[in-house]
N, C-alpha and C positions, 0 to 999 in steps of 0.2 A: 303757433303753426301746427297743421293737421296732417300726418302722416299717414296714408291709405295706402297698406300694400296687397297685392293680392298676387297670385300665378298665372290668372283669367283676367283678358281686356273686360270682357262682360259683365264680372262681378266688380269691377273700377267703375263701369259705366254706370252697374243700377246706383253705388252709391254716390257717383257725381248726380243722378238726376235727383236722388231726393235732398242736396244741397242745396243744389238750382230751383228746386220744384220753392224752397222759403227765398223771398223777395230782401236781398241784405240794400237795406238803405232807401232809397227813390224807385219805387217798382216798376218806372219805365226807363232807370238805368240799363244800358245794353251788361249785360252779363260776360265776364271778361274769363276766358279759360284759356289757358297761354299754351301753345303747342309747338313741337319742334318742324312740322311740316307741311305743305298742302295738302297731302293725300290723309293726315290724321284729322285735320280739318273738318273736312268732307266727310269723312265715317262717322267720327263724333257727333257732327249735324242730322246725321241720317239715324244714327240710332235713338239718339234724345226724341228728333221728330217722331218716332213708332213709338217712344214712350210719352211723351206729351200728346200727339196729335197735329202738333205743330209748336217750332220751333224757330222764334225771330228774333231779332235787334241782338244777335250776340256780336263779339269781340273776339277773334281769335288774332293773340298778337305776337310774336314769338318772342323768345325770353331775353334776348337784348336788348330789343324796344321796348318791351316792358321794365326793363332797369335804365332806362335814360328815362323813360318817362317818369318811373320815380325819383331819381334825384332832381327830378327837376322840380319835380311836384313839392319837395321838402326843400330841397336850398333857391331855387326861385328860379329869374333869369342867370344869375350867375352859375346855375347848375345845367343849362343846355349844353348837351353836347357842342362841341369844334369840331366844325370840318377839317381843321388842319390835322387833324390825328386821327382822320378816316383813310387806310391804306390807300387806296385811289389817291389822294392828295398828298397822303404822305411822302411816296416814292416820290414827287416832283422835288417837293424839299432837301432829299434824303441825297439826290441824283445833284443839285445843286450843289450840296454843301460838302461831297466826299472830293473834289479837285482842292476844294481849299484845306483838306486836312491830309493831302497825302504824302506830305512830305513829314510829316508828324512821324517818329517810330512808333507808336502805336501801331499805324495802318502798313506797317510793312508789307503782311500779308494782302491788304486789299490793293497796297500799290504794287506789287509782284503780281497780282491777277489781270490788273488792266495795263501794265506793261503795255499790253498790244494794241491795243484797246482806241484805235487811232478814228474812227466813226462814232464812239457813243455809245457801241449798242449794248454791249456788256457792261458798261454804266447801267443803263437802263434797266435793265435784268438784273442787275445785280441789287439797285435800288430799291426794285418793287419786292423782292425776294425779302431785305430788311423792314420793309415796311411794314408786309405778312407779317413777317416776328417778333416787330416791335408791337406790333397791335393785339399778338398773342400774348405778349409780355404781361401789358396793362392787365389782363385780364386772369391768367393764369400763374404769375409772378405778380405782385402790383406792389412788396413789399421791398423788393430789387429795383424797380426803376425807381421809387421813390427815394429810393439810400442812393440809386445815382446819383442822383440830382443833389444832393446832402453831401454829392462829394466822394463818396464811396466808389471804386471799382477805376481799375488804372488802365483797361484794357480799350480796344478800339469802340468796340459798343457801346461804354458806357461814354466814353468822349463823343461819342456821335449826339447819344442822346441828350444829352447837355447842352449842345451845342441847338438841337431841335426845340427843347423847353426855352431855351434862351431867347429863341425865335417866334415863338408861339406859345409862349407862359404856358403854365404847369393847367391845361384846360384837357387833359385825358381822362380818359374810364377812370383809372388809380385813384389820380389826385382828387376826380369829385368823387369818386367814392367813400374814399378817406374823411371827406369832408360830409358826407352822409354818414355816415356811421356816428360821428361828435352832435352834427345837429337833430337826428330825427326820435332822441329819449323825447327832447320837450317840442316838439316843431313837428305836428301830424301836416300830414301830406293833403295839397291841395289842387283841388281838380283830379281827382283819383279814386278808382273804382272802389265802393267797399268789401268787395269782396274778391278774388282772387283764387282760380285753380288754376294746378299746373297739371298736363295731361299729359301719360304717353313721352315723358320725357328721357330718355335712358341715361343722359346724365348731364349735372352741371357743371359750371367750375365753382370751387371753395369760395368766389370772391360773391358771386350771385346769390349761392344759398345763405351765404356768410348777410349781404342786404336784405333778402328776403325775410330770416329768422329776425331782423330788427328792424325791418316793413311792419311785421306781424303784430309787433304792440299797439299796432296803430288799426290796422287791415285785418279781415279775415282771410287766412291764406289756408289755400289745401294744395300738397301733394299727393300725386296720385302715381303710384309706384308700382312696375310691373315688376315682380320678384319672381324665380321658381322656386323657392324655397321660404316656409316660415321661419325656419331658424336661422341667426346671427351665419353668415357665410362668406363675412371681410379677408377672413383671415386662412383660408381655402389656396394653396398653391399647388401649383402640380408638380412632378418629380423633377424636372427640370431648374425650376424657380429654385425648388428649397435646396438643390445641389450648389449652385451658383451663391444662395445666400450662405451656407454652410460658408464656402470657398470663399467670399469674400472675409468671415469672422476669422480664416484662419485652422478652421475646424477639420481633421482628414474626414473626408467620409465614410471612409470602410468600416470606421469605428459607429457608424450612427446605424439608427433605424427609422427611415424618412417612411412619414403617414402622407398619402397624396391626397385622402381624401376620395370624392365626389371627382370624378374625370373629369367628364361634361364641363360641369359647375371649373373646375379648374384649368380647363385647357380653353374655355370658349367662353367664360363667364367672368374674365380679367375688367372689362367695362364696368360692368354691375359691382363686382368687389371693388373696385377702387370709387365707385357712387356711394356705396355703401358707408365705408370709412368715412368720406368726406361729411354724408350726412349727419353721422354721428356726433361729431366733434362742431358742427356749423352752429349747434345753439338747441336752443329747449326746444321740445316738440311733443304734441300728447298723439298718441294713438288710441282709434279706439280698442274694443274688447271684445266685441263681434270678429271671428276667424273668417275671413274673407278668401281661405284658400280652398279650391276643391279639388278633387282628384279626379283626373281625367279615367282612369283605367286602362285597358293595354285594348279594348276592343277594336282600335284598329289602329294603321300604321300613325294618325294623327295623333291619336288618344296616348299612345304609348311615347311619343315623341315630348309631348306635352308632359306626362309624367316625368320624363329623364330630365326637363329643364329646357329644352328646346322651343323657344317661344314665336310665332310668325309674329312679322311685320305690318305694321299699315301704313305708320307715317312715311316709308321708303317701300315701296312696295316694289318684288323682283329682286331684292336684298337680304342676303340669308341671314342676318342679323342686324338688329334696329340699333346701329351706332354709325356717328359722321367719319368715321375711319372708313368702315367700307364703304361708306356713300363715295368719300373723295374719290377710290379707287375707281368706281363704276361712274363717275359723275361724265367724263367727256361720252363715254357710252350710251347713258341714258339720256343726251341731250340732243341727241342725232336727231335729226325731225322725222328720220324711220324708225326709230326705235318703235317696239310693236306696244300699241299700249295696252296690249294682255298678255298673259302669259304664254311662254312658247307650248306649242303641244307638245311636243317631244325633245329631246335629246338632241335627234336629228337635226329639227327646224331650228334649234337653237346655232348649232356648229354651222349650221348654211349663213345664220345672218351673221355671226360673228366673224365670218370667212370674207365675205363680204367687208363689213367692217374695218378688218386687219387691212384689208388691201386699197380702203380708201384712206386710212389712216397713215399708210406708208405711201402708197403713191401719187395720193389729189392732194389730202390735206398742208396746209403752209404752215408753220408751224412758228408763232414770234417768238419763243426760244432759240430759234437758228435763223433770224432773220429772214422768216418768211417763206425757205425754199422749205421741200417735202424730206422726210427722214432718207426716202427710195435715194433722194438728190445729195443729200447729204452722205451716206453712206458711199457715193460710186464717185463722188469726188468735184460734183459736178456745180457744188454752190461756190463757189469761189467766181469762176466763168458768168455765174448769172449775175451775182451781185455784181462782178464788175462792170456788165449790160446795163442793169438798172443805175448805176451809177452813172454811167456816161447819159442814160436818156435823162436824168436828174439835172446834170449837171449843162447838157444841151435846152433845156423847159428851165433853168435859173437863169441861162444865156438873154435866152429871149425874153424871158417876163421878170427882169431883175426886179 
């Protein structure tokens, strides 16, 4: 595996194009560069095209379909994903199978939440919410749900999950992962790009890189890493951090002398240090020797911004920082079908649409965490009245068309 870091998207790009620019394998292979978004998509296309002249047959696939497609590629048909452990599906299983375990004490707490629970709907909600976490699980824990399953862990989660495998055999991320990693020393991967960059990614989880680095015996694989800094900067916390870790060892602080370090780097650059670590310990990796960093200068407010570690966006663009944390938070925002597809001009124009916004978000929007009514509705007391409206016409439209 090929680790390319730089400070500069530009200086990542010229070196992705002279990757690309050598034909790895079948030279009318479509060219596979795996990206975390549409908008990084689209830029990457557009810059390669001004360095080639033109630019076709690529593959931009994002980094989870790019890990089912290879375990599939190395463990075969038995390595296809299951839809039964795609949240969307899951929650129906999930929503099933919590009436038949709640008289369990395990589920104390989940049978004390739906106490009231006399329609379903906080089943519902409550279902799809585990579903989310068990899907996060496979992927960011994968060594926990597997010890479930082996019997481990007494609490209600883990008897959920068990009870899930039991229904749907062990056909998760984890399990064929697991199963990827034993077969792919002797068993190269078939129907499968030979070559392999990751673009523009700001971070993975340990289980991905963790496939990737033992993809690589097989594939030629490049990461391509936006860094602001050339030196080692895992292990950077800010005043706050090293207080709390002091306090947890036990340690009084009045006796220390706490180094913060790099602000910036420590107050805003928590994603990247914890990318960092992860990388490190995922498996071998050469970098080259060519220093890929440049220094911007302080000539203007960009230039200087760029020096401090401050990096713009593209694959999420209109987002002050390239990580899925702040996407989540602006995600119902951005998907408004006004949201403006350029940037606001000012300050002003910004606080007018978002003013806007607030107020259809509180007073139109229905929201299926409160069954449908609006927050406006919810807050003045007024959803109880409706639902019980929709209820009777429910229940008048079953009358009729039993």
């Amino acid at each position: 595996m090929h680790v390319h870091r730089s400070n500069r998207t530009e200086a990542l790009v010229d070196i992705l194009a002279e990757v690309v620019a050598q034909p790895a394998g079948d030279a009318a292979a479509p060219e596979c560069i795996v990206v975390q978004g549409k908008g990084m998509e689209r830029w990457l296309s557009m810059q390669l095209a001004q360095r080639f002249g033109v630019w076709a047959n690529p593959l931009f696939p994002f980094p989870r379909k790019l890990i089912e497609r290879a375990i599939t590629a190395v463990l075969g048909p038995e390595g296809e994903p299951s839809a039964c452990f795609e949240p969307e599906t899951l929650m129906w299983a999930v929503a099933e199978l919590l009436p038949a375990h709640l008289q369990r004490p395990e589920f104390a707490p989940i049978r004390t939440y739906l106490a009231d629970d006399e329609r379903g709907t906080k089943r519902i909600a409550l279902a799809q919410r585990i579903a989310d976490t068990f899907d996060q699980y496979v992927v960011y824990r994968p060594q926990m749900v597997i010890e479930w399953e082996r019997g481990a862990g007494t609490d209600w989660q883990a008897v959920l999950w068990r009870a899930l495998v039991a229904r749907h055999g062990a056909t998760h991320v984890a399990a064929r992962a697991a199963a990827f990693l034993t077969a792919v020393p002797s068993t190269p991967p078939r129907d499968f790009p030979s070559r392999i960059s990751l673009f523009g990614i700001s971070a993975l989880p340990p289980l991905h890189l963790q496939l990737l680095a033992a993809l690589s015996t097989h594939v030629e694989v490049h990461l391509f890493v936006l860094s602001p800094s050339r030196e080692y900067w895992a292990d950077i916390q800010s005043h706050r951090q090293a207080i709390r870790a002091q306090a947890r060892r036990g340690v009084s602080i009045d006796t220390l002398h706490l180094t913060e370090g790099h602000p910036l780097l420590a107050s805003l650059g928590r994603l990247g240090r914890d990318f960092q670590q992860v990388l490190e310990v995922a498996g071998d990796y050469e970098e080259p020797d060519a220093d890929l960093y440049r220094d911007p200068g302080t000539g203007n407010m960009l230039a200087t911004l760029q020096s401090l570690g401050v990096m713009p966006s593209f694959s999420r663009p209109a987002v002050s920082n390239d990580n899925p944390y702040s996407e989540s938070l602006f995600k119902t925002l951005k998907y408004r079908p006004d949201y403006p597809a350029k940037p606001f001009a000012d300050l002003a124009a910004a606080r007018v649409w978002v003013d806007g916004f607030v107020r259809w978000y509180n007073h139109e929007h229905r929201h299926s965490a409160i069954c449908f009514v609006t927050p406006a509705q919810r807050h003045a007391g007024l959803d109880a009245a409706l639902l019980q409206q929709r209820k009777g016409v429910y229940e008048a439209a079953k009358a009729k068309h039993p």
